[in-house]
Each structure stands twice: as C-alpha cells, then as structure tokens.
C-alpha positions, 0 to 999 in steps of 0.5 A, a space after each residue: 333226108 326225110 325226118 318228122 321230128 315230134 315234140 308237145 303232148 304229155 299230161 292233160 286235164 279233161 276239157 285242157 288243151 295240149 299242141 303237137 308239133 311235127 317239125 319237118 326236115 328233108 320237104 317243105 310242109 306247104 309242098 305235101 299234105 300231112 296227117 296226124 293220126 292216133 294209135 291206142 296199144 295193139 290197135 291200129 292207127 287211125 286218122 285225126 287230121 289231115 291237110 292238103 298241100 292246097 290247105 284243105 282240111 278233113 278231120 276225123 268224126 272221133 275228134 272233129 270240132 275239137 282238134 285243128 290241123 295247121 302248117 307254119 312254113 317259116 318253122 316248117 312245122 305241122 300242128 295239131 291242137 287239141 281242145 276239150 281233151 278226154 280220158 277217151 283221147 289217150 293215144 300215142 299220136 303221130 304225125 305222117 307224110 303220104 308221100 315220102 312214107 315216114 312217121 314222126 316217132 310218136 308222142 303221148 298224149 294222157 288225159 286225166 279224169 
C-alpha cells in the first residue's frame, strides 16, 4: 500500500531554515519522481520542487535558490530544505507522487516577521 508519510516543518524565524520529510512506503523513492508542492488557505496548490526517478531537479521560481530537493534511498525518504524562510513562504507543504496519485497529509510551515 502507497503511504507518504510527513514530518519536520513548524515555526521558523525570517531568514531560518526547516527540512521536510516525506517517508514513503509501498514504492522506492529512487524508482518514481516526486514533488513537493505548496498551498495557501482557499488557493490551489502549486509546485515547489520536483525530482525525476533519474535525479533531475526543477524548481519553481517563487522559491528557486532557496529550497532543495533530495531523496535518501536507505531511508526511503524525500526532503525538501528550505533555506531564507520568509513571512511569504507560510503554506501547508505537501509532498506528492504522480504516478501512484497520493498526497502525503500535509504540514505547515510558519514564518515569523
């Protein structure tokens, strides 16, 4: 059965950091691409990050230089860290695989002025 699983996000500071994990069970991380993505209350959900199953990276403009997208195989495990946080970067972040169609549950993420 396909689960994602989240866990970090919470409270940060402008310009702090926070790392999201999105632990995976039913797929290998390395087999499928994966996204991270961002919603704000009654908007829609838009991309932050994505990696291929090949690795390949692409990153959204809002938040390109500032977030990174990474997979740990042995943890089976997607991330995203994010780096020179922003009141603006307030969202519930979730994390999503394309091809089996599920969401991980969601986390916030508050940015303090």
């Amino acid at each position: 059965q396909v689960q994602l699983v989240q866990s970090g996000g919470g409270l940060a500071q402008t310009g702090g950091s926070l790392t999201l994990a999105c632990a995976i069970s039913g797929f290998s991380v390395t087999a499928y691409p994966m996204g991270w993505y961002r919603q704000a209350p009654g908007k829609e959900r838009n991309l932050v990050a994505w990696i291929s199953a090949a690795g390949n990276r692409t990153y959204s403009d809002v938040m390109k230089g500032r977030v990174t997208i990474s997979r740990d195989a042995t943890k089976n495990t997607v991330y995203l860290q994010m780096a020179n946080l922003g009141p603006e970067d307030t969202d519930v972040y979730y994390c999503w695989t394309s091809t089996f169609g599920r969401w991980g549950q969601g986390t916030q993420v508050t940015v303090s002025a």
